[in-house]
C-alpha positions in Angstrom: 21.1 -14.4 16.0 18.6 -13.3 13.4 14.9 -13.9 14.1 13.1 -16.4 12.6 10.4 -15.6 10.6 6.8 -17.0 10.6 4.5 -17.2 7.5 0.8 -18.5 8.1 -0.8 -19.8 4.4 -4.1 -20.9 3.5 -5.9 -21.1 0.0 -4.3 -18.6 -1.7 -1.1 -19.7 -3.9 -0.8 -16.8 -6.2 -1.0 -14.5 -3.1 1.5 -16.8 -1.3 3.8 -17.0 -4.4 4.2 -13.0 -4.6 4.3 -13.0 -0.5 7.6 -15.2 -0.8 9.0 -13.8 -3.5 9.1 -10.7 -1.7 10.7 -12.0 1.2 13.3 -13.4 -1.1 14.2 -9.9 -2.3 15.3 -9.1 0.9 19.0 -9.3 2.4 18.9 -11.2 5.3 16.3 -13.7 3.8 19.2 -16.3 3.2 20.4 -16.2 7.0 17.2 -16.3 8.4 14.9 -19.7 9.1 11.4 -20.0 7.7 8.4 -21.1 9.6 5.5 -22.1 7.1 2.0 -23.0 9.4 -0.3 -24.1 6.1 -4.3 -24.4 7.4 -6.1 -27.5 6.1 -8.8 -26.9 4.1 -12.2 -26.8 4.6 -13.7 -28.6 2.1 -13.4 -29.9 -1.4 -14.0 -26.0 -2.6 -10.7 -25.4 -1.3 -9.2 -28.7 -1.5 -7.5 -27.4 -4.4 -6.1 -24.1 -3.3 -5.3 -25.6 -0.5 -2.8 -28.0 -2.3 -1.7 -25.5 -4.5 -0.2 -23.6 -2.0 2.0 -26.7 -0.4 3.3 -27.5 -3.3 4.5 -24.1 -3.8 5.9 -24.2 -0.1 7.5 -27.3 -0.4 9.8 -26.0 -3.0 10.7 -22.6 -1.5 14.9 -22.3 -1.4 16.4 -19.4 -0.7 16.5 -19.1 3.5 18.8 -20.8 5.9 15.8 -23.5 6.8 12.3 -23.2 5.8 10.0 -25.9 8.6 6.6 -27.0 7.1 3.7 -27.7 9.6 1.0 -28.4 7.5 -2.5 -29.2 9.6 -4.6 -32.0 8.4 -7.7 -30.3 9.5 -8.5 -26.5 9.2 -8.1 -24.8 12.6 -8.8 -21.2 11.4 -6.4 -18.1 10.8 -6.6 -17.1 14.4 -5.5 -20.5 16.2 -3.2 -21.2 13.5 -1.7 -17.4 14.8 -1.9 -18.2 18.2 -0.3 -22.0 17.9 1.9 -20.7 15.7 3.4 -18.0 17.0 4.1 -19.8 20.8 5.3 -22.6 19.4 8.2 -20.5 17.3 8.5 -17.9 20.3 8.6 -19.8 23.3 11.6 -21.7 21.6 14.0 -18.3 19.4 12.7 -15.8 22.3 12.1 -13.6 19.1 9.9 -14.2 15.9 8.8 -12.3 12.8 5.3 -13.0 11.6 3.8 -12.4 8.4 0.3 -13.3 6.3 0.2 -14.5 3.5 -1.0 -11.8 1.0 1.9 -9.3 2.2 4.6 -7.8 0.5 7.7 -6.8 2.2 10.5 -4.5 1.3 13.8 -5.5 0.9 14.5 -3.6 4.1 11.8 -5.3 5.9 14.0 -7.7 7.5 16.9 -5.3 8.6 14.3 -3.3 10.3 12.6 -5.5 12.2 16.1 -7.2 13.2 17.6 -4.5 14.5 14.4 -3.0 16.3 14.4 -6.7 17.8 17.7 -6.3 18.7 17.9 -2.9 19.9 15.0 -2.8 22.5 15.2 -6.8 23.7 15.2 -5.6 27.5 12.5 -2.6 26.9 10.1 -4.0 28.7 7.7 -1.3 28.2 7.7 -2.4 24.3 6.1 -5.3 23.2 5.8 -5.0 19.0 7.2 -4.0 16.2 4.9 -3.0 13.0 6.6 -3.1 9.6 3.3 -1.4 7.8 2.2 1.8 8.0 -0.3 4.1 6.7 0.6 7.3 4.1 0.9 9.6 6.5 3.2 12.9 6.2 5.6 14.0 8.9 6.2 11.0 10.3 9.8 10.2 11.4 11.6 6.7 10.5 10.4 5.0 13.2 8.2 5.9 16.2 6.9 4.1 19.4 2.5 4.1 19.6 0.1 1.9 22.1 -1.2 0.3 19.5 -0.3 -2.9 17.5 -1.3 -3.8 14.0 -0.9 -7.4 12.4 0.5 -6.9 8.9 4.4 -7.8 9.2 4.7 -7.7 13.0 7.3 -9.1 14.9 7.9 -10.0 19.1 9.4 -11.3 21.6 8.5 -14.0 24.2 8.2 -11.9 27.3 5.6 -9.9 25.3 3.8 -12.9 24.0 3.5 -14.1 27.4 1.0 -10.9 28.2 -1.3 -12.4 25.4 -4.8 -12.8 26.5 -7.2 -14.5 24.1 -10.1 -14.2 26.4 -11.8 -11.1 24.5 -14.3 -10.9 27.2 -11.8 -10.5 30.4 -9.8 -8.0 27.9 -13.2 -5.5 27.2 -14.2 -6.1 31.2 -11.0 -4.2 32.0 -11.1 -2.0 29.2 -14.6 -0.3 30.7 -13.7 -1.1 34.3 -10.2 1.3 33.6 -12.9 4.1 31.5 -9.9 3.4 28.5 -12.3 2.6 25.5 -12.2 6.0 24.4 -8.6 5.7 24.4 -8.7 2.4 23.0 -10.2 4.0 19.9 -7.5 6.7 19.2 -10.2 9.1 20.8 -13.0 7.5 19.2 -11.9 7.8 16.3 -11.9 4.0 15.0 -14.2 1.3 16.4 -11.4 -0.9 18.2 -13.3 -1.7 20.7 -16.7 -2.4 18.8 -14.0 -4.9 17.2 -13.3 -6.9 20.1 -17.1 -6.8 21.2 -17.5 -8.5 17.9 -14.7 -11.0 18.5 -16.5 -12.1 21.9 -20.0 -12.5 19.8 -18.2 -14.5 17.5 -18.8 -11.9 14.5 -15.2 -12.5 13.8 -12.4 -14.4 14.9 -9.6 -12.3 15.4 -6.4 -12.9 17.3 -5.2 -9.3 16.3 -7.6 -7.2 17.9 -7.0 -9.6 21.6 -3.2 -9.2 21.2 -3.7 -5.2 20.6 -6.1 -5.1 23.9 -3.6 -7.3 25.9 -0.7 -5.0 25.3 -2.7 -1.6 25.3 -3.8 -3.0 28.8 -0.1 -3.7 30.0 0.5 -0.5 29.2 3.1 -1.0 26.6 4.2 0.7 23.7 5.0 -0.5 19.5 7.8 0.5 17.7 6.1 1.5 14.3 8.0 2.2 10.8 7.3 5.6 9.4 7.5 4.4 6.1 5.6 1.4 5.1 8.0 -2.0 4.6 5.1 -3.9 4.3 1.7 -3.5 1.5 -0.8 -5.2 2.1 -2.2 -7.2 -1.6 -5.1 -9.5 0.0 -7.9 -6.8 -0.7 -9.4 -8.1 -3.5 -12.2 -10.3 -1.8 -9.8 -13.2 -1.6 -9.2 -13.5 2.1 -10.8 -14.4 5.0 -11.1 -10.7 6.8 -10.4 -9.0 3.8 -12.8 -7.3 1.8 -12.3 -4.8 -1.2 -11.6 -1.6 0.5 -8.4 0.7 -1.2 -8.1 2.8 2.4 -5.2 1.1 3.6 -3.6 1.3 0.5 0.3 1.6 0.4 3.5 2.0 -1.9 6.6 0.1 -0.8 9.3 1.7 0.8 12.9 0.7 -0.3 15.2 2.4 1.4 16.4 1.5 5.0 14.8 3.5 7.8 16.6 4.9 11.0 15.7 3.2 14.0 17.5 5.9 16.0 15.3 8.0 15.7 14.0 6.8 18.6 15.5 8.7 21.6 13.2 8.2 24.7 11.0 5.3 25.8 7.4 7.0 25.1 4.8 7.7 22.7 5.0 9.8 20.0 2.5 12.2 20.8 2.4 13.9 17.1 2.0 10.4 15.5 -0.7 8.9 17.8 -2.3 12.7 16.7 -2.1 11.8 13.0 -3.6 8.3 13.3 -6.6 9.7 15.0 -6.5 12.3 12.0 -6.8 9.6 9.7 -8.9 7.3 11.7 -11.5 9.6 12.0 -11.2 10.5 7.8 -11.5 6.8 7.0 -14.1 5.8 9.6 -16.3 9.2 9.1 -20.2 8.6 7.9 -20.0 10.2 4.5 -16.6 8.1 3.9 -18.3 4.5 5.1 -21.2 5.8 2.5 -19.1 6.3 -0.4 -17.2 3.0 -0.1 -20.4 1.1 0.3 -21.4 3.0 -3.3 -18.1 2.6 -4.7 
């Protein structure tokens, strides 16, 4: 059985309308169920948007069966996540969960299908990541302790590890001495992240679901090649700011899961991220963004 797939909508329907258009392109869309969580809005500023976007919903065709939960009030990106993703998991076992201001390849699907498939009883791997950075020398696929939220997918005994208590999550991180870690060697402020998430500086779900699996010791499988670009960086969304750094082309050809031999990071890939972390999170390269 297929995975279903998740997309989580707020108050941005042209975003939403490319997002799904997307999906559509690819091959498994029409044998797969669709699970659309659309936040309320806030207030009469995004009243409008807000209703934009379920009509737009409401008339998607195209998948085996698209379910609309539409909340009367808005809840926020991060409970809408959370609710969200238990509700579909707990009841398929699997899920594939996507934002709405991503575009997917039209090998997206077959990917994250057959990595769902192929590592079900892997219990020391607990995500699968559809986007990835321009990096060179990467392989197809590769397994990294570390999870990112744009076109993710899981399964439920890996949900179940979730912990949304930021504050538990960063006591254990410090108590182990694994920050350093944490931050690909200190090379990216993961954990200044989830500090923020405990003040309330942010709301994210992502950076508690990436401690709570980094914690538990288990590992992602990552695509090499990006299936997944990310188009929200335009000021429009609610974590998203302006920044071209993550910046991505499309990959359209299918990617070889295989590659994947043994259960354990890829040493040469978590290598490269640091290489990049540290390039996009060095002083000079904060300075000239802020300029830019």
């Amino acid at each position: 059985m297929l995975a279903p797939i998740i997309l989580f909508t707020y108050n941005r329907p042209a975003h939403t309308r490319q997002t799904l258009e997307a999906l559509l392109n690819n091959k498994l869309c029409a044998e797969s169920e669709l699970f659309i969580f659309s936040d309320g809005y806030k207030n009469d500023s995004d009243k409008n948007d807000v209703l934009e976007v379920r009509e737009i919903i409401r008339s998607i065709d195209g998948f085996k069966h698209v379910h609309l939960f539409e909340n009367e009030k808005n809840i926020g990106l991060a409970q809408n996540v959370i609710n969200g993703v238990s509700q579909v998991v707990n009841e398929y076992g699997k899920v594939i969960v996507l934002e709405d201001d991503l575009l997917t390849s039209p090998y997206f699907l077959i990917f994250m299908n057959e990595a769902l498939e192929k590592f079900a009883n892997e219990e020391q791997i607990g995500h699968i990541q559809g986007y990835c950075f321009s990096l060179p020398n990467l392989p197809d696929a590769f397994l990294i302790k570390w999870t990112g939220s744009w076109g993710w997918a899981t399964w439920k005994r890996a949900w179940q590890k979730f912990n949304p208590d930021g504050q538990q999550l960063l006591n254990e991180l410090k108590q182990r001495k694994l920050t350093k870690t944490f931050d690909f060697n200190g090379n990216y402020p993961f954990t200044r992240m989830l500090q923020r998430q405990i003040n309330g500086e942010n709301n994210s779900w992502a950076i508690r679901w990436n401690a709570s699996l980094f914690l538990n010791d288990m590992l992602s499988v990552n695509a090499g090649k990006s299936l997944v670009k990310n188009i929200g960086f335009d000021g429009s969304g609610i974590h998203s700011g302006k920044e071209d750094i993550w910046a991505t082309k499309l990959y359209d050809e299918k990617l070889n899961i295989d590659v994947i031999s043994e259960i354990c990071e890829n040493e040469n890939a978590r290598k490269t991220f640091e290489g990049y972390y540290g390039k996009v999170n060095g002083f000079w390269t904060k300075v000239r963004r802020r300029l830019s």
